[in-house]
N, C-alpha and C positions, 0 to 999 in steps of 0.2 A: 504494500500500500504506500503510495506519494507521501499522505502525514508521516508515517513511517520512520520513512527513511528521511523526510524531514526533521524527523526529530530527534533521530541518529545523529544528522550531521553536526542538528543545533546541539545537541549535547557533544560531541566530541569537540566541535569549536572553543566550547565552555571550559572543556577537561583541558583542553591546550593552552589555553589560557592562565588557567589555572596553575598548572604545572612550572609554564612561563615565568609566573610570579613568584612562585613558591622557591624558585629554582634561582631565581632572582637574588630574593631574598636573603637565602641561605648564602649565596653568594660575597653580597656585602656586607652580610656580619661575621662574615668567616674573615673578609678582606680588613673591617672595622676591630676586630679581635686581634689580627694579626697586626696590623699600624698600633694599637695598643699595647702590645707586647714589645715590639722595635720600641716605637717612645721610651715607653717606662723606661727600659734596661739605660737607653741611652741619655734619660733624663735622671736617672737616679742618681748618676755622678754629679759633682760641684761643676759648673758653668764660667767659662773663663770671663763672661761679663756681669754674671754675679759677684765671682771675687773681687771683680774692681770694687764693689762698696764693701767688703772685707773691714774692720775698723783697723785704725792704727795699730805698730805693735809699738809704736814709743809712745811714751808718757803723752798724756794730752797738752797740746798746745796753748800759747798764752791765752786764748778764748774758752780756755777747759773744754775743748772737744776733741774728741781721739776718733770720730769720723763713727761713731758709734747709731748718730741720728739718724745718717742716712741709710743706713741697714733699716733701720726701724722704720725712715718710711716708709719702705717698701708692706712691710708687714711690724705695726704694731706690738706686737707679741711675742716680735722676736728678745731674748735673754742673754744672749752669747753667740759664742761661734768656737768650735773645737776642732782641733786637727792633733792628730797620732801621727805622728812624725814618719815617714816611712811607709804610710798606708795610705788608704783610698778613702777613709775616716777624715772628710774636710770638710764640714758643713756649718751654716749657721741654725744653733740651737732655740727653738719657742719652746711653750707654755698655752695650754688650750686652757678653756676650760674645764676637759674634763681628760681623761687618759684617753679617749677616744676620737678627739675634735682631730688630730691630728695624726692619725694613725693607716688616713688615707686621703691627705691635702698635704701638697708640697706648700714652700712658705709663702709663693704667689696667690695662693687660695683656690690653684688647679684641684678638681680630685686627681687622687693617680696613684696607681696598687704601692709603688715605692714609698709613698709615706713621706714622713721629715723627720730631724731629729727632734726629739722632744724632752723638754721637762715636766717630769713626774706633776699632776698639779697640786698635788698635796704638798710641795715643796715650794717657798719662798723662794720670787724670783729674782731676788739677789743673792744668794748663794750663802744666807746668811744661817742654812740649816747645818746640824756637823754629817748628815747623810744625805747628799742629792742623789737622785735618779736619772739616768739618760735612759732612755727606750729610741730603738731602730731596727726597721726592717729588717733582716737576712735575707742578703739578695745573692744569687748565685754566680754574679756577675764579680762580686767584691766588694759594690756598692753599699754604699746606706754604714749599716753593720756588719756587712757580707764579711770585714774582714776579721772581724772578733774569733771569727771560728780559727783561724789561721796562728790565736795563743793556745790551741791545746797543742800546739806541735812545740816541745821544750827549745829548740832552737829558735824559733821565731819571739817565744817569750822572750826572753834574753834580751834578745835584738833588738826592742821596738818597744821598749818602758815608757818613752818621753813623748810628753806631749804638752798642747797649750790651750787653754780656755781664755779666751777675750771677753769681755765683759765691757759695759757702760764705766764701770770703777777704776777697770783697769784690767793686767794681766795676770794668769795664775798657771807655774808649773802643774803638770801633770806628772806623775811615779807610780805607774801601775806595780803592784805589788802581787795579784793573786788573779789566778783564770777558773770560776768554779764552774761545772756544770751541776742544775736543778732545775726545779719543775717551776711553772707558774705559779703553783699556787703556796709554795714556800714562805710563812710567813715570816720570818728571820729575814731574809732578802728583800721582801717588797712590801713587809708593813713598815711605813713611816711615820716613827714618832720623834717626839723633839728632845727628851731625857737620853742624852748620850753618855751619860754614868751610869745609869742600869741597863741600856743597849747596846752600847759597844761590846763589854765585853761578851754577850751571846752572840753578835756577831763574825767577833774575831775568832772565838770558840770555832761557830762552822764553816768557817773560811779554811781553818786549820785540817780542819777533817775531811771538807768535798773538795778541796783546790786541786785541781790539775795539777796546773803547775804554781807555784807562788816562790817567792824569795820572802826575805824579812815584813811581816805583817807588824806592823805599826803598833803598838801599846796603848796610845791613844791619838787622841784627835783633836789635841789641846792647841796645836800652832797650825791647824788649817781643818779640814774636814775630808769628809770619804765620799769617793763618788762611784759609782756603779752605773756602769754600761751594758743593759741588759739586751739581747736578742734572741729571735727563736730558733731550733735550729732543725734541721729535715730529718732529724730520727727517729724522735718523737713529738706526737702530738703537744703535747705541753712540755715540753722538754724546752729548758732556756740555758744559755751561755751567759753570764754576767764576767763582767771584766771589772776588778776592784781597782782603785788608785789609791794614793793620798793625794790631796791637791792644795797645794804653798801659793803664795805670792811667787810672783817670779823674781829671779834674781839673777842679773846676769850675770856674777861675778860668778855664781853656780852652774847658770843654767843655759847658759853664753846669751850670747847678744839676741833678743827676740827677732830683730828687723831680719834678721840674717837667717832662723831659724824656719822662719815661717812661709808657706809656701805664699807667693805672689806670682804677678803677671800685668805684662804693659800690654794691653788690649790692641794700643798703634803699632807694638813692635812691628818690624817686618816678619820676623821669625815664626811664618803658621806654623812651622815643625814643634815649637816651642809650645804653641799656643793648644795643639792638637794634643802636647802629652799632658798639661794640664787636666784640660777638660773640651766641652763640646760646647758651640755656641746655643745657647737657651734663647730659641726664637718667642721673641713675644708674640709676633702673630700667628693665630691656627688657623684652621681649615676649617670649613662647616662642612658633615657628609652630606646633609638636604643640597647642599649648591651643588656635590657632583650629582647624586642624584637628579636634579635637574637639568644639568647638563644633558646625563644619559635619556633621558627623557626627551630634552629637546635634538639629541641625533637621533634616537628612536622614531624620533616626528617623523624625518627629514629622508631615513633610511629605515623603514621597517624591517624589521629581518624577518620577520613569517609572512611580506608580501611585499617585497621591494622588487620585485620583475614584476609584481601586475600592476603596483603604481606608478611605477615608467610605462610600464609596457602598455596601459590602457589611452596614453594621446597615439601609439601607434595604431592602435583598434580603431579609435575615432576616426581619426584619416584614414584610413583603411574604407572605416562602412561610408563615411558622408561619400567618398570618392565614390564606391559603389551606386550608392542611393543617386548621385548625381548622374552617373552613368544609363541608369536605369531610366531616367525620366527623361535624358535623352534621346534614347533606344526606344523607349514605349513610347506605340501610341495609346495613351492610356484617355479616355472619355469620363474615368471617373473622378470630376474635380476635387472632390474630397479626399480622394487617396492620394493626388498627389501634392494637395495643402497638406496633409501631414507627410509627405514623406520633406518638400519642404523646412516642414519646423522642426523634423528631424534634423536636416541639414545643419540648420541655424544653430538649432543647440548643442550638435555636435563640435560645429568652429568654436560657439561660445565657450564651449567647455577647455578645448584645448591652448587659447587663446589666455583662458582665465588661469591653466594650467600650468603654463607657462611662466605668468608672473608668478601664482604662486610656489613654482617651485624656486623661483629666484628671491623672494623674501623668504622662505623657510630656509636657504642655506644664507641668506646676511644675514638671518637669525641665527642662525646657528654658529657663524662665525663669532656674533657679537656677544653670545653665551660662551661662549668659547673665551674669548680676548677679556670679559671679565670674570672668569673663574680662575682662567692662569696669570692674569696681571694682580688679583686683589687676593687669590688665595696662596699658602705656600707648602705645599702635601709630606715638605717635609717637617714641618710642624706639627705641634698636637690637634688632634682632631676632636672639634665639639660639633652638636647635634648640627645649630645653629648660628649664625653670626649676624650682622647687622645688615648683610649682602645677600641674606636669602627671600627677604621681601622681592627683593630685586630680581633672582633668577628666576621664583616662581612667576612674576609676570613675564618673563620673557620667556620661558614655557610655555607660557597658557596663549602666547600672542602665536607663535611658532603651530599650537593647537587651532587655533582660532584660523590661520589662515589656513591651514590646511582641510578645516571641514570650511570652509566658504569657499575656497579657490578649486581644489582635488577632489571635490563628492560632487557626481553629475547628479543633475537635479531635472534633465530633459527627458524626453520619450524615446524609449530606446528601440531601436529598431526593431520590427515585428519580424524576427525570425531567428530560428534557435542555430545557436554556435556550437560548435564541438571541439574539442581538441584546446591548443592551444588560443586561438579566435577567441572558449568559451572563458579559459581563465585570466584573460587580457580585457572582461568587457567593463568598460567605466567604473567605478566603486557607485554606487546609486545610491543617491538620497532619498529620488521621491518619484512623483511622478505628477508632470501638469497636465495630463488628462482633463 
């Protein structure tokens, strides 16, 4: 039966469609998954144009600023900034409001799985408790905390004790003393109280006893305080690595000279070789996926891929049949004026069509150039990718104009020749709108 197989066709058109989408889909979140996973790794390290607002490592200047403001204006919240001499441990250190605020926002206010470095927020954020907390990702790269795991190896302990906290006040050695591994939920470790005479010494107790590795653990914390570098680690579930210090004032007569000590970087150097072992440049501008999206959408217009030979191919149908039709009314002598007034307005709306065709296909590719020219001029793919940006108002009209002329300009809307097509002929015949019967 005709309905039949009508309704065959119109369901498997459906299912193809469908499949299209689906397949689509799957496509650019596998592609959005994967841009996400590149970022992160390579945003997880420190940024050579970040470190330019790094604060001083000499004493602050006759205006008492040590360049401390300008870290902060970036991010308010930020407290410090630490580097482990030797490691991949260079970041500037915040304070959320809660252990969590921070746990998957870098200090731009991006989300992003790499996290930031953070203080504990039960800790005062001048460093005026005798126990702070640092918490950091464990990234497999080395990033973040990645390279904490790298003091259960005794050799490496050794190696890589010194470090430096920068502060608003000023500078403070770093002397890691003990590498312990424990659990998250270890309350000796990550309860924080302020009585450092009845909690020290339970601390130093089980530093003694789970330490990896450690050297001389401190008696007390009477001429500076204890800091702890907590991360997680791939073994176990709640399985953490804490790296213990004491942390002094600096001294250079001890601790040499800080300016010298600490890593820096001249953003104008000439030297990209320099610049590239630092770190990566941190583009401030992203990408929105809705703008490529749109993009794809507006080539999809322009070039349909499940019918891009019958919508070129149907001006060659048109001029094909009007040629014919016009031939015919030639050839015949036809007495019935009615037949050949419509084969007539056949004619007309055939030219019309291809005619109309024609432009239209020529604003659907300056659309699509102009989709084009602002997607790679304002977007940068090697950037972070957000849903959205301020530029996606923009592509989706120029989507919808690229739609618009193409259902005006490329959907015949005339009477189509009264006779059946076969073969190639049938799937070349106009895309039909309507019919002005």
């Amino acid at each position: 039966m005709k309905w039949l197989d009508k309704f065959a066709k119109a369901a498997n058109d459906v299912l193809m469609v469908l499949i299209t989408l689906v397949a689509g889909v799957m496509l650019m979140s596998g592609l959005y998954v994967l841009n996400d996973i590149l970022y992160t790794n390579r945003a997880a390290f420190i940024s050579y144009d970040l470190l330019q607002y790094r604060p001083k490592a000499q004493e602050k200047d006759e205006t008492g600023d040590n360049g401390f403001e300008n870290l902060q204006k970036i991010n308010p919240d930020t407290v410090g900034w630490i580097e482990m001499f030797g490691t991949n441990i260079n970041y500037p250190v915040v304070q959320g409001n809660d252990n969590l605020e921070y746990i998957n926002k870098d200090i731009f206010g991006y989300s992003t799985a790499s996290g930031s470095i953070y203080l504990a927020a039960e800790n005062n954020s001048d460093f005026s408790d005798w126990y702070n907390l640092f918490y950091g990702h464990h990234m497999d790269s080395g990033a973040m905390f990645g390279d904490i795991e790298k003091y259960l190896d005794p050799e490496f302990f050794r190696s890589h004790t010194d470090g430096i906290i920068q502060t608003k006040n000023g500078n403070y050695s770093i002397h890691v003393f003990a590498c312990v591994r424990t659990n998250a939920y270890e309350e000796t470790v990550y309860q924080l109280e302020t009585d450092a005479e009845d909690r020290y010494p339970e601390l130093k107790k089980y530093m003694e006893e789970h330490a990896v590795n450690h050297t001389e653990i401190p008696d007390n914390v009477s001429d500076g305080y204890i800091l702890g570098m907590s991360t997680c680690t791939n073994a176990v579930t709640d399985g953490r690595i804490v790296l213990f210090a004491k942390v002094t004032p600096w001294d250079n007569a001890k601790d040499g000279v800080a300016s010298q000590r600490i890593t820096t970087v001249d953003t104008a150097a000439a030297d990209t070789e320099q610049l590239n072992a630092v770190g990566h440049k941190m583009q401030e501008e992203s990408w929105a996926f809705l703008n490529l999206m749109c993009l794809i959408f507006t080539l999809l217009t322009v070039f349909p891929l499940w019918s891009v030979k019958r919508k070129f191919g149907q001006f060659t149908y048109s001029r094909k049949m009007y040629h014919k039709l016009e031939k015919q009314i030639n050839d015949e002598q036809n007495d019935d004026k009615q037949d050949e007034d419509g084969r007539q307005k056949t004619i007309r709306d055939l030219r019309s069509f291809i005619r109309k065709g024609h432009i239209g296909i020529r604003l659907e590719i300056g659309i699509l150039i102009i989709s084009a020219a602002v997607f790679f001029i304002t977007e940068d793919i090697s950037g972070r990718m957000v849903i959205r940006d301020s530029r996606t108002g923009l592509m989706i009209l120029i989507a919808a104009a690229a739609l618009i002329v193409d259902f005006i300009c490329l959907r015949y809307r005339g009477k189509l020749p009264e006779e059946t097509e076969t073969g190639e002929d049938a799937q070349n015949k106009p895309s039909y709108g309507g019919d002005t019967k």
